[in-house]
C-alpha positions in Angstrom: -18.2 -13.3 -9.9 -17.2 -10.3 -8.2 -20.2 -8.4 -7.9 -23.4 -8.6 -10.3 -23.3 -4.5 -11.2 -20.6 -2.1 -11.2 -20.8 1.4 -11.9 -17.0 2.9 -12.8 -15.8 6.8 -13.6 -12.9 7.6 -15.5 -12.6 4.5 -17.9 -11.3 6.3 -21.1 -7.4 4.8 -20.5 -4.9 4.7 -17.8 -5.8 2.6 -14.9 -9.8 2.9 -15.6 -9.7 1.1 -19.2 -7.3 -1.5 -17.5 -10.0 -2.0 -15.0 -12.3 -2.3 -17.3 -10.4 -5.1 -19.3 -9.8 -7.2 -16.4 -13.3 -6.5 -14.4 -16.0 -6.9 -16.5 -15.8 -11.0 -17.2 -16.8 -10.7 -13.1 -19.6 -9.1 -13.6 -23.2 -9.3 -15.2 -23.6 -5.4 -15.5 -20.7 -3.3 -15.9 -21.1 0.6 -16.5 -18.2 2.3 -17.6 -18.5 6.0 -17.5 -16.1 8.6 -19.1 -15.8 12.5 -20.2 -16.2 12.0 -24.4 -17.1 8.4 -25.1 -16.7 9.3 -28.8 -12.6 9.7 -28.1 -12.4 6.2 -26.3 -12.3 4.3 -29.3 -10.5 0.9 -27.3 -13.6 1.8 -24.6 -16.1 1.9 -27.5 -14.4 -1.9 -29.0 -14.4 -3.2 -25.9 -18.4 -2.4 -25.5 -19.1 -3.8 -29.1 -17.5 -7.2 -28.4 -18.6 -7.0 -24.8 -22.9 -6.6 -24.4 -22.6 -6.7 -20.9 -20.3 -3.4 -21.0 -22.6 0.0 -20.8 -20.9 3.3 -21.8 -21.8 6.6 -20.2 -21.5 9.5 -20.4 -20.2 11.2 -17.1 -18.4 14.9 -16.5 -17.2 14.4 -13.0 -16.7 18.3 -13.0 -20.5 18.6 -13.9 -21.4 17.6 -10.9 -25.4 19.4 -11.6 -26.1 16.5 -13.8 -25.2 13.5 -11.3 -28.9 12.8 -10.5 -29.6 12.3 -14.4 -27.1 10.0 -14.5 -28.4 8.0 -11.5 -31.8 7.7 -13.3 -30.0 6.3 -16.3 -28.5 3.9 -13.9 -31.3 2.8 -12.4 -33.0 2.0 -16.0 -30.1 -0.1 -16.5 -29.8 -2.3 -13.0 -33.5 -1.7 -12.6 -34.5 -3.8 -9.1 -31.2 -5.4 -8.1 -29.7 -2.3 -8.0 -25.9 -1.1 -7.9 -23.8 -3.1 -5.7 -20.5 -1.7 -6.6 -19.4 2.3 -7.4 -15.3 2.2 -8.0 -14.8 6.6 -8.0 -11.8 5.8 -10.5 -11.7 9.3 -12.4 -8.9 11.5 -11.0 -6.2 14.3 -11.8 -2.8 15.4 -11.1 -1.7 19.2 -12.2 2.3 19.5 -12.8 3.9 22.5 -11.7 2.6 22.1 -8.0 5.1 23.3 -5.9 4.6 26.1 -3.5 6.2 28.8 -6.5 4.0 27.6 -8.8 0.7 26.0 -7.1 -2.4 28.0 -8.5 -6.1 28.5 -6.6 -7.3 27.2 -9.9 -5.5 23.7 -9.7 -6.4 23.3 -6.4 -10.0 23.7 -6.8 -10.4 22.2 -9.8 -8.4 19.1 -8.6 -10.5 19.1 -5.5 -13.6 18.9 -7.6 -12.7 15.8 -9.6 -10.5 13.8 -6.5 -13.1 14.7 -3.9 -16.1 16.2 -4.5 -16.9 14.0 -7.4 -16.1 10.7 -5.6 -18.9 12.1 -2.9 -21.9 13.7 -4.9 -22.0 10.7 -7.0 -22.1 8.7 -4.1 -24.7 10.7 -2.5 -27.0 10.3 -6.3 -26.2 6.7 -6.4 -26.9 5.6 -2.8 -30.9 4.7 -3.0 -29.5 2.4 -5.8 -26.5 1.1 -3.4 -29.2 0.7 -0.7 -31.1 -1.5 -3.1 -28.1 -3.6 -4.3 -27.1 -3.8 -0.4 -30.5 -5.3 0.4 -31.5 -6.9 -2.2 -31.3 -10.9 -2.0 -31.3 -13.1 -5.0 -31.3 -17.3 -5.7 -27.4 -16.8 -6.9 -26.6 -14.8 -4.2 -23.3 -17.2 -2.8 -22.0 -16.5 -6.7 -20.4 -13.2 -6.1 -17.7 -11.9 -3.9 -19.8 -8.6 -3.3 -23.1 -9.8 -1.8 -24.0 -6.4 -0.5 -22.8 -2.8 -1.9 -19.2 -1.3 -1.6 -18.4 1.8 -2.6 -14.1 1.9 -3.7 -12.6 5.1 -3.6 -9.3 4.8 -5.4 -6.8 6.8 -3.5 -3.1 7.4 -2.8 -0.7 6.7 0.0 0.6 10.7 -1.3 -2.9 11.6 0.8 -1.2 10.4 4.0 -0.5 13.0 6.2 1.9 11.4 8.1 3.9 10.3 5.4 4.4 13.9 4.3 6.7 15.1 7.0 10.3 16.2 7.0 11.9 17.5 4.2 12.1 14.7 2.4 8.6 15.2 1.2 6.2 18.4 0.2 4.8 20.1 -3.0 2.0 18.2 -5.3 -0.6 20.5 -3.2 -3.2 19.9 -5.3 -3.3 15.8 -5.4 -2.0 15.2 -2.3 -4.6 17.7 -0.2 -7.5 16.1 -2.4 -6.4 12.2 -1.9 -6.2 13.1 2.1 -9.5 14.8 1.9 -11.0 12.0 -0.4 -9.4 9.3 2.5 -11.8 11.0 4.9 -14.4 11.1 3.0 -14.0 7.2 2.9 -13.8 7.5 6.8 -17.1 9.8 7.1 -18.9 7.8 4.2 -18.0 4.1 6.1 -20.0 5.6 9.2 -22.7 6.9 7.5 -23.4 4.3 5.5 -22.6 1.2 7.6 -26.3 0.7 9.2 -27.2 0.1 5.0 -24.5 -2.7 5.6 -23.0 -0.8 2.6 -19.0 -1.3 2.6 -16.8 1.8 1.8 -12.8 1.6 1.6 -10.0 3.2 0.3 -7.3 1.3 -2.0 -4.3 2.5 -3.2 -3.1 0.9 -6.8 0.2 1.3 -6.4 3.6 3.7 -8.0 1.8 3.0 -12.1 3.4 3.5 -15.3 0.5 5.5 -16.5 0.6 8.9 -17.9 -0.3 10.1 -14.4 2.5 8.2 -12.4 4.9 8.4 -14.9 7.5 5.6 -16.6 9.8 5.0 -14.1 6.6 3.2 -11.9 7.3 -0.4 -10.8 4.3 -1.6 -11.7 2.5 -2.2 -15.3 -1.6 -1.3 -15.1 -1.9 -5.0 -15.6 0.1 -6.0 -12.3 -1.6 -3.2 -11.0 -5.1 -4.0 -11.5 -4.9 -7.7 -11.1 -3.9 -7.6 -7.9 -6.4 -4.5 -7.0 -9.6 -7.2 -8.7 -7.9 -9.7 -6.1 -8.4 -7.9 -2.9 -11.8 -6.6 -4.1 -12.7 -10.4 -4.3 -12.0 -10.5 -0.4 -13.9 -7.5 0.5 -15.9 -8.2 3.3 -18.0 -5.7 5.9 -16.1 -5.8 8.6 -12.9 -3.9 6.4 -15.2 -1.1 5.9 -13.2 2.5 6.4 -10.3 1.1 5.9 -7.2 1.7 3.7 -5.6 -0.7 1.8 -3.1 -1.3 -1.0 -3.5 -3.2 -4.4 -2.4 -6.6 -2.5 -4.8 -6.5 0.0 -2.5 -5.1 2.6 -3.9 -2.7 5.1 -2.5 1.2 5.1 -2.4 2.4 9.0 -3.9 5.4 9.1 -1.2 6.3 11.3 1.6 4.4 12.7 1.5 3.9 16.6 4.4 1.3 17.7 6.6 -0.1 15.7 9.7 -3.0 16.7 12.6 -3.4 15.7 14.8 -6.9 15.6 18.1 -7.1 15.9 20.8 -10.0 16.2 25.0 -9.5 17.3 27.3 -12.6 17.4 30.1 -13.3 19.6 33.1 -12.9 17.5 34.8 -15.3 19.7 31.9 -18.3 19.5 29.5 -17.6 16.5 27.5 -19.7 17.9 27.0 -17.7 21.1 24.9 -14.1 20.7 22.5 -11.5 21.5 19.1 -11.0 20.2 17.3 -7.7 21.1 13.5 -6.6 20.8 12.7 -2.9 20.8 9.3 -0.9 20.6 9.2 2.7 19.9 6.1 4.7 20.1 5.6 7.3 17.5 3.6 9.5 19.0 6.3 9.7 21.8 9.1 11.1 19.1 10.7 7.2 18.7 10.8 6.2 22.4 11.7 3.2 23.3 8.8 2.0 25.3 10.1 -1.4 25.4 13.2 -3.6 25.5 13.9 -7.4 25.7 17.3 -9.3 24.6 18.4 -12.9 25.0 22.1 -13.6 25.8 24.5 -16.3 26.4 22.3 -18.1 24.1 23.3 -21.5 22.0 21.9 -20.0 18.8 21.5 -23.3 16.5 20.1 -23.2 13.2 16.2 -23.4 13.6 14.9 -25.6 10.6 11.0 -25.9 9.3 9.4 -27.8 6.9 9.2 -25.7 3.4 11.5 -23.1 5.1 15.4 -22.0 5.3 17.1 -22.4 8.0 17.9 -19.7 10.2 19.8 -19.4 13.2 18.5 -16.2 14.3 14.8 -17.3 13.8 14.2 -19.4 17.5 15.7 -16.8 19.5 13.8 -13.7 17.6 10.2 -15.9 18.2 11.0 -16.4 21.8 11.6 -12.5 22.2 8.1 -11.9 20.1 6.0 -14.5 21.7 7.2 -12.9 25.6 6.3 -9.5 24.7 2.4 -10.6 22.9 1.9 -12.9 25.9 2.7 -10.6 28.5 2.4 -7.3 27.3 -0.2 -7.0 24.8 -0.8 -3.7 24.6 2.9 -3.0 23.4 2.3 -5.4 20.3 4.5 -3.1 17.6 2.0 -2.9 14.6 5.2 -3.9 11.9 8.6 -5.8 12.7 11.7 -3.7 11.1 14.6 -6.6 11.2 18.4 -5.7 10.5 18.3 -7.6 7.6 16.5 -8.7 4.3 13.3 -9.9 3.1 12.8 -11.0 0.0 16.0 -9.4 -1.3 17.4 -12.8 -0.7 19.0 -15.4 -3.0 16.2 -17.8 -2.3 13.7 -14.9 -1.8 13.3 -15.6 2.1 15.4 -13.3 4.5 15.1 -13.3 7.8 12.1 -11.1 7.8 10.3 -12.8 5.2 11.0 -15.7 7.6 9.5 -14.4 10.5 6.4 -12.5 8.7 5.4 -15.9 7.5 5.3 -18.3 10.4 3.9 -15.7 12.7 2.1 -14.1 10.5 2.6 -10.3 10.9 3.6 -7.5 9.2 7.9 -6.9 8.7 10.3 -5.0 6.8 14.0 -5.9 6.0 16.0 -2.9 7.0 19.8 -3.9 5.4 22.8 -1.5 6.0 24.0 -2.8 2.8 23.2 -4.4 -0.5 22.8 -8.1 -0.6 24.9 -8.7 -3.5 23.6 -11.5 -6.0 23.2 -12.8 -9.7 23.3 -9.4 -11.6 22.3 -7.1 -8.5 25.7 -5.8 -8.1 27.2 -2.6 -6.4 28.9 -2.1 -9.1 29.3 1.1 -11.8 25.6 1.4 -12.0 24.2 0.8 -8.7 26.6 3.4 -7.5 25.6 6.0 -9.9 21.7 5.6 -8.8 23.2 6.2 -5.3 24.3 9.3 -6.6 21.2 10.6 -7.9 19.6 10.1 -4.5 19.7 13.8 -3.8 16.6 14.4 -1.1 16.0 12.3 2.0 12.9 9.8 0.6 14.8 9.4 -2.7 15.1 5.7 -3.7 15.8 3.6 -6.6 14.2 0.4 -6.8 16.3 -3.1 -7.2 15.4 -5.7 -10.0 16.4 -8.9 -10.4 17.6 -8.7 -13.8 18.6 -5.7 -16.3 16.7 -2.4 -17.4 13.2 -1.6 -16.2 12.0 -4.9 -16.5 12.3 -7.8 -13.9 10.9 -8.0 -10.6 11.1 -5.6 -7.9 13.0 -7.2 -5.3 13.6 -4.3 -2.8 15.0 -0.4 -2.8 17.5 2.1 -1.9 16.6 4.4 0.1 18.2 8.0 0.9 16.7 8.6 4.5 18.8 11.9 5.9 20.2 14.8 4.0 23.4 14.0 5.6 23.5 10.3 4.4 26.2 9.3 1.8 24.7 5.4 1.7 21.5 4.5 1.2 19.6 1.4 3.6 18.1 -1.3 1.5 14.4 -2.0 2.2 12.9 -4.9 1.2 9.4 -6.5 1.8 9.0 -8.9 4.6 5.1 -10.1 4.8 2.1 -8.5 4.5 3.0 -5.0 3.5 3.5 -3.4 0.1 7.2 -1.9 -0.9 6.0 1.5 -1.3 4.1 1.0 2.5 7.6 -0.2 3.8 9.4 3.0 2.0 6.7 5.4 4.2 7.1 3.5 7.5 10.6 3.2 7.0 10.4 7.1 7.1 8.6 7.4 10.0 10.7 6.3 12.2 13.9 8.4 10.9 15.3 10.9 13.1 18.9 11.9 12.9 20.5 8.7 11.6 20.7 6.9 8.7 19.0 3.8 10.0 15.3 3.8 11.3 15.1 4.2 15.3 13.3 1.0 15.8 16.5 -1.1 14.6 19.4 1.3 15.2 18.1 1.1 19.2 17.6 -2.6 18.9 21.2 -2.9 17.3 23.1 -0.5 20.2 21.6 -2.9 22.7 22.3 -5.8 21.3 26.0 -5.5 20.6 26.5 -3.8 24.0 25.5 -7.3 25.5 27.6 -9.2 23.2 30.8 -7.1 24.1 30.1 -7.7 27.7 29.7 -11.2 26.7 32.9 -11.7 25.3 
């Protein structure tokens, strides 16, 4: 079980009825909330074959009539209390750039992705406080054995993910998402001596009605993998932000590396491997640099793994710089190379990710071409339509919008005529490794962390040879 109640806004379709399909066998009390229950009819069928599901009646704009609905609550969970609130409900005008972005939509936006998710937290928190404290005989059956509160956000309320001009405009959503992410901050604080745990998650690019049909993800794969990491929510996570998969959303990115490998044309056998950090608050400098030359690179072989002959020399760079210089540890790995935009699904970054277990990003100058993912006719015509640095397409494993998302292309300077091809290594989502990617472009084409480690790194080789 994930948590015995749950009280969730916004459950008339889109994400929130999805949640509500795939939530409520995890529970003993789930109260599903929306504007006009008499319009949900699939919400309605789902609470006649369901006893268990409780529909209510919420305006999140009517935010006068929040403490009725907490008394209603309470007659509902009576002494257990609420131990989970998921602030679901949210909107997203059209029309929002800066010629068309009205005081109206901004309010009213702000009303239902902000102020909403907080007065009801505010009228539901003697309830929280009694589900956070409250101990019962079954209490090792649930995943939630306190309170949480789960404000669904949106990486599009980053702030440092909207910089350059490869981003701007949806005013409304994004300012409300950044202020509802601080909110989750504030709240976290206020509420931790309750032991009540409050994050942010992000459910991913959906194909709702909101995020449009061109989204990678179904709300199925959406919200299966968003029940997952709830089932691993523990206090210590509080105030943070994650995605769907459980993967943690920096607030803001401090260091980042980046890996790079050059062969000797002469000996393949013989190269260079180079480790660079760059600090991001100090415009991309390179606050560190390592390389191995004149190395014997043999193919490095592990049981359930590839083998890769730039995996040995790459750990010996890493494991120097974490033993000796801790405070330098980059907070993701971008490698010249692939992830799981591989033929067997394990570049060199997925690699790497898994037996050290931290976060990396394939960062390919060019497509890995395999099975039907082709730089042919098509793929060329996507490239393209790339007009605006931060444009990308995603790459499938098989035809049309269906098949899994292996990696994307991504347009990262005006100037760019190619696009890099990004791919997840470990423990970090693809729309994550799209916005980091982007943080550490400057003039060029390829992100700072690996275009630095690449210069060095053939420099030594040609002196090599």
């Amino acid at each position: 079980m994930l948590a015995r109640s749950i009280f969730l806004t916004g459950c008339s379709r889109g994400l929130g009825l999805e949640i509500v399909k795939q939530i409520h066998p995890f529970t003993e009390t789930l109260i599903a909330t929306c504007r006009n229950p008499e319009s949900a009819s699939e919400l309605r069928e789902l609470a006649d074959e369901h006893s268990h599901i409780r529909i209510l009646p919420v305006d999140v704009l009517d935010h006068e009539t929040f403490n009725d609905v907490a008394e209603e609550v309470s007659s509902i969970v009576g002494e257990q209390g609420l131990n989970l609130l998921i602030n679901n409900a949210g909107i997203s005008p059209r029309s929002t750039r800066i010629n068309f972005v009205t005081a109206e939509a901004m309010s009213e936006t702000f009303a239902v992705n902000t102020t909403s998710p907080l007065m009801l937290t505010k009228a539901l928190l003697p309830l929280l406080k009694v589900g956070a404290s409250s101990v019962f005989e079954d209490e090792s059956d649930f995943c939630i054995k306190n309170a949480a509160v789960v404000n669904i956000s949106s990486v599009l309320g980053s702030i440092s993910n909207n910089t350059g001009d490869h981003s701007g405009g949806l005013y409304p959503y994004r300012c409300s998402k950044a202020a509802l992410n601080m909110v989750t901050r504030s709240l976290s604080s206020d509420l931790n001596p309750f032991n009540i745990t409050v994050i942010s998650i992000h459910p991913g690019w959906v194909r709702t009605d909101m995020g449009g049909p061109n989204a990678p993800l179904s709300p199925q794969e959406s919200i299966e993998s968003l029940i997952s990491t709830l089932k691993g929510l523990t206090f210590d996570k509080s105030g943070l932000f994650f995605n769907q998969n459980g993967e943690e959303i920096p607030w803001n990115l401090k260091l980042v590396g980046g890996m790079d490998i050059s062969f000797c044309k002469a000996d393949s056998s013989l190269a260079c491997c180079t480790l660079v950090v760059c600090s991001l608050s100090q415009q991309l400098k390179v606050v560190y640099e390592d390389s191995l030359h004149d190395q014997n690179v043999m193919a490095f072989s592990n049981l359930g793994f590839l083998a890769f002959r730039e995996f040995e020399p790459c750990l010996n760079l890493y494991t120097k710089l974490t033993s000796r210089h801790p405070e330098l540890i980059p907070e993701l790995l971008m490698f010249d190379g692939n992830g799981i935009l591989h033929p067997r699904g394990l570049g060199l970054a997925s690699h790497f990710g898994v037996c050290t277990n931290t976060c990396t990003i394939g960062v390919a100058k060019n497509l890995y071409q395999m099975g039907n993912i082709l730089r042919d006719e098509h793929h060329l015509s996507q490239i393209n339509s790339l007009s605006t640095p931060g444009d990308h397409f995603f790459i499938k494993n098989s035809d049309g919008n269906v098949g899994e998302v292996l990696g994307a292309a991504l347009k990262t300077t005006r100037e760019a005529k190619r696009p890099i091809y990004i791919s997840i290594g470990h423990r970090i989502g693809l729309e994550t490794a799209i916005w980091a990617v982007m943080q550490c472009i400057d003039r060029y084409r390829i992100p700072e962390p690996t275009r630095q480690a690449d210069i060095r790194s053939r420099l030594l080789v040609r002196k090599m040879e």
